[in-house]
BAZAGU-118105 format. One record per atom (N, C-alpha, C): residue in one letter; x, y, z. Coordinates in pm, whole numbers, plus 50000, padded with zeros to 5 digits. Last residue first. Layout:
! BAZAGU-118105
AXYZ...
This chain:
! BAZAGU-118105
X498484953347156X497664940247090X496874942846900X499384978747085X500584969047112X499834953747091X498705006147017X498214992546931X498944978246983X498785022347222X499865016747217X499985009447075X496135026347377X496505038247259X497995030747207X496334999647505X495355000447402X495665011747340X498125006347744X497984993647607X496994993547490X497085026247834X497935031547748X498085016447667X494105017947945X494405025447811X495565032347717X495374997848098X494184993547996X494525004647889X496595015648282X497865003748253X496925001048099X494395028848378X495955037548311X496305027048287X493155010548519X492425014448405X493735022348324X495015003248740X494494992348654X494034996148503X495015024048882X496165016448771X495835012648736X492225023748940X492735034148918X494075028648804X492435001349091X491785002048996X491885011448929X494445002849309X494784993949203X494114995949074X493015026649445X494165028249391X494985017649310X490795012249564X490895025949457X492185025749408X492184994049717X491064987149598X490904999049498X493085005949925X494085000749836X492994996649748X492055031150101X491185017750058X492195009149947X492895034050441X493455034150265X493415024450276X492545054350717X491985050850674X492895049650512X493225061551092X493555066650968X492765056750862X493195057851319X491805064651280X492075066651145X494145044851489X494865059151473X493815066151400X494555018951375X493725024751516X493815037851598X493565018151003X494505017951144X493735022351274X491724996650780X491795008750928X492685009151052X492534990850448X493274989650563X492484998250659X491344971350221X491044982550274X491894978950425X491964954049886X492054956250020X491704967850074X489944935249681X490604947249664X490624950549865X488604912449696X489874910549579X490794928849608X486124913949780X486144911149652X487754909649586X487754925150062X486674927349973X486564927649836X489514922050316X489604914450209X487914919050086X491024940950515X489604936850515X489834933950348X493394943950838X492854941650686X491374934750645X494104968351067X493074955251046X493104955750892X497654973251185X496124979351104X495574962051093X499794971551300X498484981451385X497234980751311X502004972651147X501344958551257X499784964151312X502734997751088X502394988051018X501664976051088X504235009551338X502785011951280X502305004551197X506054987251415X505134988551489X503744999451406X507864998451204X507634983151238X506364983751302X509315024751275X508795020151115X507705006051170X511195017351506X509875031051466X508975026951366X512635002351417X511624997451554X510605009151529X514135007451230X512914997851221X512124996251296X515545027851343X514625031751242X513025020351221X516745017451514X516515021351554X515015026851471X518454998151298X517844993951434X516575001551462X519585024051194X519145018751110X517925008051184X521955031951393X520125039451359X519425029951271X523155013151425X521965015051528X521205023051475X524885012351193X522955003751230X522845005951332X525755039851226X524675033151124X524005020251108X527705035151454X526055041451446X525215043951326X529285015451285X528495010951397X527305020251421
């Protein structure tokens, strides 16, 4: 039993910062601003994988 209340308890903490942010759709790559002032451009960080995912398939010969 006091493992889901914490567990409860956890989500209600967890839950509410997430809900807080504005999304901004640009070209395909997201940018989040929370109202906390915080700031993540998710569009760097796909492209970023994106290019590591390109060159280990390609040192790979796998195509």
């Amino acid at each position: 039993m006091r493992k889901h209340l914490l567990l409860v308890l956890l989500l209600l903490i967890v839950t509410p910062s997430v809900g807080v942010a504005q999304i901004y759709d640009l070209g395909g790559m997201y940018t989040y601003h929370y109202r906390d002032g915080r700031y993540s451009d998710w569009g760097d960080f796909s492209l970023h994988g994106s290019r590591i995912a390109i060159a280990e398939i390609n040192d790979s010969g796998m195509l």
